[in-house]
C-alpha positions in Angstrom: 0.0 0.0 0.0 0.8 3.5 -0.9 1.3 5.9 2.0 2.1 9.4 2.2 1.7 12.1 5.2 0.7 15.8 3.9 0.3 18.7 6.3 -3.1 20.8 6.9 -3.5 23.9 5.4 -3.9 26.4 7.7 -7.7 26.8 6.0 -8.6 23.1 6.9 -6.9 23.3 10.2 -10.0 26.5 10.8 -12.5 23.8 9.5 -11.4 20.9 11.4 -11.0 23.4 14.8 -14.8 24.2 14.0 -15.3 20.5 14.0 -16.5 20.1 10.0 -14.8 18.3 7.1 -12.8 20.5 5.0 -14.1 21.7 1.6 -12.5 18.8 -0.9 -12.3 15.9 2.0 -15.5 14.5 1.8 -16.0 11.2 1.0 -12.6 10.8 1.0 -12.4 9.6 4.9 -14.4 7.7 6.9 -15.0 7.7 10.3 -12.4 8.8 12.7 -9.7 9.5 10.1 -9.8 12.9 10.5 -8.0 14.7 13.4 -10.2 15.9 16.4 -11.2 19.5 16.9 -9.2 20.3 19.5 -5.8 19.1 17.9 -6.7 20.7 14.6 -7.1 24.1 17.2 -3.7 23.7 19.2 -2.1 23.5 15.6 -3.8 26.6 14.6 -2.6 28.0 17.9 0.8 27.3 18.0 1.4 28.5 14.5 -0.1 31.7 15.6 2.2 32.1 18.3 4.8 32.3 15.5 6.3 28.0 16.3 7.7 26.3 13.4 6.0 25.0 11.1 7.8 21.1 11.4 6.5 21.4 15.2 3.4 22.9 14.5 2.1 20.6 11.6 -0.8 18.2 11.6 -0.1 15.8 9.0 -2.9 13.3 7.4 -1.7 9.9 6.4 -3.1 9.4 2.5 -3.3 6.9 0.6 -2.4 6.5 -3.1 -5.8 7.0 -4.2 -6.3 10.0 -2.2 -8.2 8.3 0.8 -7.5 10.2 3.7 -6.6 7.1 6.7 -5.8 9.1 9.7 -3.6 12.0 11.3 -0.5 12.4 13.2 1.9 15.1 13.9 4.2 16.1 17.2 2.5 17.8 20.1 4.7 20.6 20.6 8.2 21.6 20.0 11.4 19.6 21.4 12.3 20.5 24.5 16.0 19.0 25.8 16.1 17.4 22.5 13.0 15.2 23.2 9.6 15.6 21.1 6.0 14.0 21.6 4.2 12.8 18.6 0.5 11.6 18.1 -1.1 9.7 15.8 -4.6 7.6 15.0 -5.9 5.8 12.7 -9.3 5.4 11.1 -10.9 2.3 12.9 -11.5 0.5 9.1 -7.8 1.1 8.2 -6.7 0.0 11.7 -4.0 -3.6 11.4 -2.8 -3.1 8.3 0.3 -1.3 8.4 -0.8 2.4 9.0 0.3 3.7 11.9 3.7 1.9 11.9 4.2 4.1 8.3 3.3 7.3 10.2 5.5 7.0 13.3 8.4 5.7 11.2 7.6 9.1 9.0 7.6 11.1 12.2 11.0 9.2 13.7 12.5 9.9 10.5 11.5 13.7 10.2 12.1 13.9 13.8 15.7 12.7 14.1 16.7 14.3 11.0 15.7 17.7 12.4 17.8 17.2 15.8 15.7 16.0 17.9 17.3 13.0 19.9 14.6 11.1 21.9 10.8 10.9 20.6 8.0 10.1 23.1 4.7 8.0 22.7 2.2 8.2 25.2 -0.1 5.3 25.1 -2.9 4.0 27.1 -2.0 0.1 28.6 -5.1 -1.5 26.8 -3.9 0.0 23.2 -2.2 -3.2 22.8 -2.3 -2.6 18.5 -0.4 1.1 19.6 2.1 -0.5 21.9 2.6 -3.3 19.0 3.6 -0.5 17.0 6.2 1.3 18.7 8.0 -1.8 20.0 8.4 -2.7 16.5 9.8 0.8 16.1 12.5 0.2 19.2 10.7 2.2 21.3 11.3 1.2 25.1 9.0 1.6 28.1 10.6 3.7 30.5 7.1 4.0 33.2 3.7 5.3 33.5 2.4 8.9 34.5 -1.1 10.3 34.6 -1.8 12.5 32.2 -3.7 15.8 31.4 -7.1 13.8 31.2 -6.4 12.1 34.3 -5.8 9.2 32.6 -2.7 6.7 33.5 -0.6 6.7 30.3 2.5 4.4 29.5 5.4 6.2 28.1 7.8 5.2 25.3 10.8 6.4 23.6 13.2 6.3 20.7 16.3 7.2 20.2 19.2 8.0 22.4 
């Protein structure tokens, strides 16, 4: 399969924040491909606080054909040369290879830009998630509660 990431445009990034499909993506994903609201908003957010545009991006992960399978991006610049990325997947294109593409993509994009540790949060029962990053050398370094209250398991690559 034929992947690609491409960033928002700063116009669908408005449309997403607003929580709509942007003019020219309908049809072309289906349920939960698109990125939530409120990361399409902390893009939009961050880019007007003048961060770079690498850091600021929210990327979709396309298909050959266009179809629009999910979204990923980082969650804010590196800080002590360490970086948080995101990602999800469209529940139909879930298993076959997707998200693996995209956090490879971001590792790659990451580590070429300086950055020298990447961080996944993941919830413990996203075993497909966890799947991924192990494949991707990521290591489990603990657990921490996060923003939502939520106990998260925290990965890295690189150094």
């Amino acid at each position: 399969m034929q992947l690609s990431l491409r960033p928002l445009a700063l116009g669908e990034l408005a449309a997403l924040a607003a929580s709509r499909v942007p003019a020219g993506m309908e049809g072309r994903a289906q349920q939960g491909a698109l990125p939530p609201a409120f990361v399409a908003q902390r893009a939009l957010d961050r880019i007007a606080h003048g961060g770079p545009e690498i850091w600021c991006a929210t990327f979709l992960i396309l298909r050959g054909d266009g179809e629009i399978l999910g979204g990923c991006g980082f969650k804010g610049e590196p800080s002590d040369g360490r970086v948080e990325i995101a990602y999800g997947v469209a529940p139909a294109h879930r298993r076959q290879g997707v998200a693996f593409f995209a956090v490879q993509a971001m590792l790659e994009l990451a580590f070429s830009s300086g950055v020298r540790e990447v961080i996944a949060e993941i919830l413990p029962e996203n075993h497909a998630s966890i799947a991924v990053v192990r494949k991707l050398d990521f290591r489990f370094i603990g657990s921490r509660v996060d923003g939502d209250g939520e106990v998260v398991g925290v990965w890295v690559a690189g150094s």
